[in-house]
C-alpha positions, 0 to 999 in steps of 0.5 A: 509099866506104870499107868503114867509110862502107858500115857506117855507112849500112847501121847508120844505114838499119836503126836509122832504116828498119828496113832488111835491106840497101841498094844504094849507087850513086855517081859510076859510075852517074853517069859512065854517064848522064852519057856517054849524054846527051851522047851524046844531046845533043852533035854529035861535032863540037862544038868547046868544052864549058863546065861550069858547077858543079864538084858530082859531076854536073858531074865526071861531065860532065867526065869523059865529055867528057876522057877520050874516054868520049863520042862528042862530041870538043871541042877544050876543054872547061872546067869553071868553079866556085865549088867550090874542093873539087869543082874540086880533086877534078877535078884530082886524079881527072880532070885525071890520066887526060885522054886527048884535047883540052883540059880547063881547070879555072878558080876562079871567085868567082861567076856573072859570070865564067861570062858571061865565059868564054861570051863568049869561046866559039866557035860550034857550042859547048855549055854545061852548067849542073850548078851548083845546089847552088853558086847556087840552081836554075839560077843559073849567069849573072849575067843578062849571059849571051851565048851562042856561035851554034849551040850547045846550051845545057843544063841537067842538073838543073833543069826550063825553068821553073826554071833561068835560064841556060834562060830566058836561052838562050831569049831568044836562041835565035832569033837565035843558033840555040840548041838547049835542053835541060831535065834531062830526058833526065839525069834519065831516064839517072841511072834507068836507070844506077842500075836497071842498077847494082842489078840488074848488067845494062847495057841495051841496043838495044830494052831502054834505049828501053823503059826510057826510055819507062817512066822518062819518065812519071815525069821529066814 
């Protein structure tokens, strides 16, 4: 953010909370969490990454899985939205600095398209809903959803119970060996990132694992 914003939220936080100060954390801490689960999620050898959203946890993704930040190394990875400004931020800041593979950004007019695109997926795949904001809570499939064999399907900000493209994975998860991730684990990393962003100081070994045992209390 500009020096000019950082004023503006800081006079807005002192009239309103009486605040003396504030920490300000953005798209780097969440480039950070968004690394560390799919370090925790992916294989190293999944072959296509399909992002559904184009808001900023859904740029973060990207970013880790195109520009080599993450240990999983997708042939492709696609990022599929409705967002005609998030997708052009995506071209401008990311599609610029693409290392390794492939990244596709795709203009959709709506959920059913990201059916589509899941069709065409090949096995070993990963899905990654990031789309509230766009649909509502987990409404990134159009209900028509089928999704490639063994492949993880996950989605970052909405709990099992809320998300559809999750309630639609596990209808198939035992003839199509899907592997099924809530927002848990994201949730859990965006703390961590963010306590690391305020205090100047990564975790590491045992620290990150005591954090995580403390923060999962309070994703739960």
């Amino acid at each position: 953010i500009t020096d000019a914003e950082r004023s503006a939220i800081l006079e807005f936080l002192q009239d309103e909370y009486n605040a003396r100060g504030a920490f300000i954390v953005g798209l780097a801490s969440r480039l950070r969490a968004a690394t560390a689960t799919l370090d925790r999620l992916l294989p190293k050898d999944t072959t296509e990454v399909l992002i559904l959203g184009a808001g900023l946890d859904a740029r973060a993704v990207a970013a880790a899985l195109s520009t080599g930040a993450c240990d999983a190394r997708p042939d492709k990875v696609t990022i599929a939205s409705t967002d005609a400004k998030g997708l052009a931020d995506v071209r401008q800041r990311i599609e610029t600095r693409v290392e390794q593979g492939s990244l596709e950004v795709r203009h959709v007019v709506g959920p059913a398209e990201h059916d589509r695109l899941l069709a065409l997926m090949p096995p070993r795949s990963a899905v990654i809903g990031a789309s509230v904001g766009e649909y509502g809570t987990g409404m990134a499939s159009a209900g028509a959803a089928l999704f490639p064999t063994g492949s993880i399907v996950c989605d970052l900000l909405s709990p099992a119970g809320k998300s559809r493209i999750l309630a639609e994975a596990v209808q198939q998860r035992g003839a199509a060996e899907l592997v099924i991730h809530d927002s848990r684990v994201y949730t859990i990393e965006r703390r961590i990132a963010i306590l690391e962003a305020m205090f100047g100081a990564d975790a590491i070994g045992a620290q990150r694992g005591a954090l995580r045992k403390a923060l999962k209390k309070y994703a739960d």
